[in-house]
N, C-alpha and C positions, 0 to 999 in steps of 0.2 A: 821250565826256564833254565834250570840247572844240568838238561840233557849236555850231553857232549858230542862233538862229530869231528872226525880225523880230518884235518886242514894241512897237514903237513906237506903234502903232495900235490901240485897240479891235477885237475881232473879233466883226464881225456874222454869225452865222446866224438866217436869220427874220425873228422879230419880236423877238431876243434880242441883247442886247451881251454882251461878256464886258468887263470890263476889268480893271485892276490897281489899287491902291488908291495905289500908289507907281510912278508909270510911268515909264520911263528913255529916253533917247533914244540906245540903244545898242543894237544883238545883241545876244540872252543869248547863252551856251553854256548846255550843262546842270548847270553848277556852279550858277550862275547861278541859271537858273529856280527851282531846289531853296532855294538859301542866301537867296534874295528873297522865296521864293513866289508867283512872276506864274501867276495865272489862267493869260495868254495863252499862255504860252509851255509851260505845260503841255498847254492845248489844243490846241496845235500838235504836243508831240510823240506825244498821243494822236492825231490825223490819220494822222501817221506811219505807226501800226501796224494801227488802225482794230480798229472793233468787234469782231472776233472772238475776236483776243489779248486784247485788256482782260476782255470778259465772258470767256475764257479763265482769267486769273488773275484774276480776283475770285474764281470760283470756286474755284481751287488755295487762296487764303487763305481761305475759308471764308466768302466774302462774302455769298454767294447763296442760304443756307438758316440758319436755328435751330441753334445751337452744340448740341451734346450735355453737356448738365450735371446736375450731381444735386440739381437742384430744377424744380417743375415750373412755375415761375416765368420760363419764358426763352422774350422774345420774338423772332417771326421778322424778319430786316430787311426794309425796303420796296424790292424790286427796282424795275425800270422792265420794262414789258412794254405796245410793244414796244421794242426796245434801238434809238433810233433816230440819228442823225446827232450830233443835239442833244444826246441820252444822251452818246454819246463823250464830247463836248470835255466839261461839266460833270459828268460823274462824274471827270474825269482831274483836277479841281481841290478835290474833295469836296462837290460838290453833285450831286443826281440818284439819290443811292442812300443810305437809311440802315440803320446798322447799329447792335448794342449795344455799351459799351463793353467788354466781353468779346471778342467779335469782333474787335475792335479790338486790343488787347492780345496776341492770339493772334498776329494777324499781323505784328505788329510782332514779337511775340520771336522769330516765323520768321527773320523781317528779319535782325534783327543776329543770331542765332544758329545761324551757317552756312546758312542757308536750309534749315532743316527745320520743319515744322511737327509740332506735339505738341500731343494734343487736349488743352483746357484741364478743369483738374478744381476741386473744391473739398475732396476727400481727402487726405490724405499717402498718398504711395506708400512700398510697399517700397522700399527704396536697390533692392533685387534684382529687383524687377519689373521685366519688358522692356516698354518703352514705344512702343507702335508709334507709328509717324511715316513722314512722306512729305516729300521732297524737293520743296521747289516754285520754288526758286532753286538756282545753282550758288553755292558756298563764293566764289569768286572776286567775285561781283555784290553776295554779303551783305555782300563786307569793303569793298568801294568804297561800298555805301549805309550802314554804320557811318560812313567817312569823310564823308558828305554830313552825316548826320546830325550829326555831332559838329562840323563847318562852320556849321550853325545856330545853335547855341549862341556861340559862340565869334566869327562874323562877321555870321548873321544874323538870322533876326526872332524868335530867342530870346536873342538877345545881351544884352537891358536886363535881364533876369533873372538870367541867369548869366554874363555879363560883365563886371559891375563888383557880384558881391555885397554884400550888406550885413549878413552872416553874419561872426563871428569869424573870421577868418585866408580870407576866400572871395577877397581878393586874391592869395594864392602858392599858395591849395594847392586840392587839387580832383579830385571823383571821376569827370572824366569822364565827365559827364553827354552823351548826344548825344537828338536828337530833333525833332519836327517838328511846329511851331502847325498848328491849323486854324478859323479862323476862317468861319464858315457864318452866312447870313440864313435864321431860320426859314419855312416855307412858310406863306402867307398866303390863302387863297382857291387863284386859279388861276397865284398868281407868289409874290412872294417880300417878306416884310416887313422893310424893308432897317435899319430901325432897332433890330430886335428878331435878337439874336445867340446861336449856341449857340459859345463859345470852347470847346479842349481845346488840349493839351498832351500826346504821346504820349514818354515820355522813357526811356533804359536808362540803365544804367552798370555797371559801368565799360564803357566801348566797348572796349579794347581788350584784356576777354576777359567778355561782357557776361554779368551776372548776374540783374539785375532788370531789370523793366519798371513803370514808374508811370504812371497813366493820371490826367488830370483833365480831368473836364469842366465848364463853368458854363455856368446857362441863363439869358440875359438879362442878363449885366453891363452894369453901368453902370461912365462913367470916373467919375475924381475928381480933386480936386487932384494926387495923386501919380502919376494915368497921365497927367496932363497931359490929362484928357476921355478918353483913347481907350478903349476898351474892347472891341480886339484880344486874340485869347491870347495873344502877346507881354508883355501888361502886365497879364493876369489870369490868365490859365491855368498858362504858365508858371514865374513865381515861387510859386505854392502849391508844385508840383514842386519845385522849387529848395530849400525849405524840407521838405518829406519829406524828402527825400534826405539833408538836412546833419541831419536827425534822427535817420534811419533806419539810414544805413550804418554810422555805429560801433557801434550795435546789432547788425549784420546782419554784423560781423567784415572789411568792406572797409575795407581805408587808402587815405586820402587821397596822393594825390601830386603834385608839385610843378606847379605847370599848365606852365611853359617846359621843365620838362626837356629836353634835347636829343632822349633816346630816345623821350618821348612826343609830343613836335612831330612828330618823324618819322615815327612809327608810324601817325597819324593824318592825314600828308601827302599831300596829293592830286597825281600826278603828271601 
């Protein structure tokens, strides 16, 4: 968690840059890279493990083919073939590989949810039906990526949203929300149209015994006076999230609880 990788510099493969939108003149660690969201340092820790593990687990989360759903309505994502150098470093940032936002959802509630994945449905199930499921993370990795996740919110690029809400009582109390922006330029010809943005927002809560998953995506926001121009998921995607949530969960029988509590600072402490 505490590794470090040099972010200071744009990283050239090609004829391509990666860079960071907010670049620091520091080492990340992987707290770091996660709570900031540097391209670079992401790219770098996909180096690390290199193509095989990545297209590995994209496939364990269901990345790589058409969800199974009960409509016939569900499309396939655009893999990359072939998975090349390039591939690596910008699928490890969210560009290179698209998926639906089902997909998405799935894998995210593997994420926080001990690392199991469960095909997604649009049924209710029996309480009593056995749900098959596959292990695609250890318990131990899902509860340190609940902690990153819920780091986002709270210190980084989801922080203007559910940092200082502007929701009833969203200064003491709070459902532990955690989760992670992604801010993508749509593909344009043969690169990428840097002005024209798909934001999302992938968020659970409570983290620390997660029940839901909220997904939002927008295609082509624009800023305004109130994001101060930007028009990052930080200041679009995220607060629609923020605003389900503080609708949704007194409906859905979750309490709020106090954001400092000791037990929950803890719980959610990264060591």
């Amino acid at each position: 968690m505490h590794e470090t990788f040099e972010t200071h510099h744009p990283l050239k493969i090609g004829r391509f840059t990666i860079h960071d939108d907010e670049p620091v003149n520091y080492w990340m660690d992987v707290v770091d890279i996660f709570r900031k969201s540097s391209n670079i340092g992401s790219a770098k820790m996909a180096e690390r493990f290199g193509i095989d593990v990545q297209r590995d687990y994209m496939g364990r989360f269901g990345m790589l083919k058409a969800p199974s759903l009960e409509i016939p309505e569900v499309g396939a994502p655009l893999v990359p073939n072939p998975w090349r150098q390039t591939t690596l470093l910008t699928v490890a940032f969210g560009h290179g590989l698209s998926v639906s936002p089902i997909q998405m959802i799935s894998a995210v509630g593997a994420v926080v949810d001990g690392g199991v994945m469960r095909p997604a449905t649009l049924l209710k199930r029996d309480p009593n039906a056995e749900i098959p499921e596959t292990r695609v993370i250890s318990p131990q990795t899902s509860a340190i990526l609940r902690k990153l996740m819920r780091l986002v919110v709270t210190e980084g690029t989801g922080k203007t949203a559910f940092g200082t809400g502007e929701l009833k009582a969203a200064d003491t109390l709070d459902y532990l929300v955690g989760g992670k922006t992604g801010t993508a330029e749509k593909v344009s010809g043969k690169g990428y149209a840097r002005k024209s943005l798909r934001t999302s927002f992938a968020g659970a809560f409570p983290m620390t015994d997660p029940r839901y998953v909220v997904f939002v995506m927008v295609d082509e926001p624009h800023g305004n006076k109130k994001s101060f121009g930007f028009a990052t998921a930080g200041w679009v995607a995220a607060p629609a999230v923020q605003r389900i949530v503080w609708q949704a969960a007194p409906l859905l029988g979750v309490k709020p609880v106090v954001r400092n509590d000791p037990e929950v600072l803890q719980a959610m402490a990264i060591n």
